[in-house]
C-alpha positions in Angstrom: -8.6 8.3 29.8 -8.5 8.0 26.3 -10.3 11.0 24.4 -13.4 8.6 22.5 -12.7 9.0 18.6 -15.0 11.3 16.7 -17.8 10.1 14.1 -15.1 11.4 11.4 -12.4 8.9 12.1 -14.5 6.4 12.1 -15.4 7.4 8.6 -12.5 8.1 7.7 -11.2 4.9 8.1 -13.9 3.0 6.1 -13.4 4.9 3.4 -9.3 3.9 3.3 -10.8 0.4 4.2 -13.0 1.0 1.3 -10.6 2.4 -1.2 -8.0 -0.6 -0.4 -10.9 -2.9 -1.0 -11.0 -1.5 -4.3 -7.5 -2.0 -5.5 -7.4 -5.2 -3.9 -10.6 -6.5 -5.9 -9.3 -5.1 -9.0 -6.1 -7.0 -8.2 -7.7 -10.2 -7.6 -9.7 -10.0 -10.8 -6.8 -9.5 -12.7 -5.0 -12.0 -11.2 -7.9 -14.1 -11.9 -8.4 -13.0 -16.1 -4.7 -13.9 -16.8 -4.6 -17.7 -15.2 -3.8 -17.6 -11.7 -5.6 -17.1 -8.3 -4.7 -14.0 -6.4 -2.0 -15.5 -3.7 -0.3 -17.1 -6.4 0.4 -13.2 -8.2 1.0 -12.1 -4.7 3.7 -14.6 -4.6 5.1 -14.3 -7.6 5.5 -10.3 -7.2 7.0 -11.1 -3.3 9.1 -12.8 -5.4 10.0 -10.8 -8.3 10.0 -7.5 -6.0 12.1 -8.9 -2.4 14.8 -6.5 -0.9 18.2 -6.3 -2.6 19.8 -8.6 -0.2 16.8 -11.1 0.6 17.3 -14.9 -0.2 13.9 -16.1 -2.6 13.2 -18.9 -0.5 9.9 -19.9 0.5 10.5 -18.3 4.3 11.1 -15.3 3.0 7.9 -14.9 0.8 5.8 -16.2 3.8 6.8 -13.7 5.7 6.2 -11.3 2.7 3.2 -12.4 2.1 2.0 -12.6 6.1 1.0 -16.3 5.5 1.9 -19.7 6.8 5.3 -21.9 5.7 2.9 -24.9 4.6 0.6 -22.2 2.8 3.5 -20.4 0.4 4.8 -24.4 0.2 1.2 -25.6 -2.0 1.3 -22.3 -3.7 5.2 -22.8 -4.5 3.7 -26.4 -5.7 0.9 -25.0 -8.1 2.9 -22.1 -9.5 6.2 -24.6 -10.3 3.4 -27.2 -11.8 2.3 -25.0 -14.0 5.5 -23.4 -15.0 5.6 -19.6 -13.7 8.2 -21.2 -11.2 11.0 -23.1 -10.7 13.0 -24.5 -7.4 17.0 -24.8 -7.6 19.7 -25.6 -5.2 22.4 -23.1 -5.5 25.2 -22.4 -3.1 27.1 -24.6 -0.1 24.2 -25.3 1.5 22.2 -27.9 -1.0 19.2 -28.3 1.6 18.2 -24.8 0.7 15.8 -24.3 -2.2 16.1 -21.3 -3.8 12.9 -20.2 -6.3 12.7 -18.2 -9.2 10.7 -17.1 -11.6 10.8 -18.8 -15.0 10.4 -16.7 -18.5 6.6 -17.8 -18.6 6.2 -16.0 -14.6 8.0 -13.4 -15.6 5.9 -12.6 -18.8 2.6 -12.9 -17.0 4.0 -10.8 -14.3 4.9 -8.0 -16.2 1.7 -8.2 -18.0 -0.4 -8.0 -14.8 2.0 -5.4 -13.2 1.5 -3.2 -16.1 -2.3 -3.6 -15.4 -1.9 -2.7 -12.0 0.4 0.3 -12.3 -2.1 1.5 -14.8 -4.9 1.1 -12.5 -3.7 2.9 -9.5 -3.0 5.6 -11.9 -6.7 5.8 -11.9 -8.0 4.8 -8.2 -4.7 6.3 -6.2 -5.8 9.7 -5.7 -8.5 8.5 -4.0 -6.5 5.6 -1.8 -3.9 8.8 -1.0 -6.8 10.9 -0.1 -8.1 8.4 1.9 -4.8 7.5 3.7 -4.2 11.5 4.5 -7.9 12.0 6.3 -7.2 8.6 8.1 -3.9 9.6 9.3 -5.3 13.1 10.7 -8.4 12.0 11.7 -8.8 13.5 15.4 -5.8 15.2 15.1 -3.9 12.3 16.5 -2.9 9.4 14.2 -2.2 7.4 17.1 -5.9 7.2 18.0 -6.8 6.2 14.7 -3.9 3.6 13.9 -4.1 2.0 17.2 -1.0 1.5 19.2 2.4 1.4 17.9 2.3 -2.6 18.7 -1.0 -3.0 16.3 1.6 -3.4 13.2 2.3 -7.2 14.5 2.3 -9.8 12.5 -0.5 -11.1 11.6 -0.6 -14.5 9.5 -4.0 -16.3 7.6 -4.0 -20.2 7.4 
């Protein structure tokens, strides 16, 4: 029988829940203040930052992104109607769309990621902290991270 998790991991973990909440509503208001709603910055970044080695098609950055093919598809839609992105054909294979980011996405994008690097400067201590007691809650980070399985994938609409 599993031993029952003391009242400390459970804080523990809201306050990493917490202090990712944080970053994540800074981000989004950023996003927000320069023109674009948060998924399309998320995109755009999956984009700009993908593995050496990983193809920018819209797959890819769904996967990235841990949402649906149809949902990166309307964001791909806004962000090219608007001009942050553009679609090309490249290669052997013409059916494959390849995306990238136009000099208009990639001004706004360094603009916001400059913001962003400058605000975990301020709240990262506190997401590290966080992260650290999380990971030793109960002295098992098992217990508090669930099984190794609980990392699945896990995609919004």
């Amino acid at each position: 029988m599993e031993k029952p998790l003391a009242p400390a991991a459970y804080q523990s973990l809201a306050e990493l829940r917490y202090q990712i909440r944080r970053f994540l509503y800074f981000s989004e208001q950023a996003a927000r203040d320069a023109g674009l709603e948060p998924q399309q910055h998320q995109l755009m970044l999956a984009l700009k930052g993908l593995p050496k080695g990983a193809r920018p098609r819209i797959a890819e950055l769904a996967e990235r992104m841990q949402i649906q093919h149809h949902s990166a598809v309307e964001l791909t839609n806004r962000l090219a109607a608007n001009g942050y992105i553009r679609r090309s054909r490249k290669g052997q294979d013409r059916r494959e769309v390849l995306l990238e980011l136009t000099a208009k996405g990639e001004r706004v994008l360094r603009e916001l990621s400059l913001h962003h690097r400058s605000e975990l400067r301020t709240l990262g201590p506190a997401l590290v902290t966080a992260l650290k007691r999380a990971m030793q809650s109960n002295q098992n980070p098992d217990r508090v991270a669930g099984n190794r399985g609980s990392a699945r994938r896990r995609r919004s609409k």
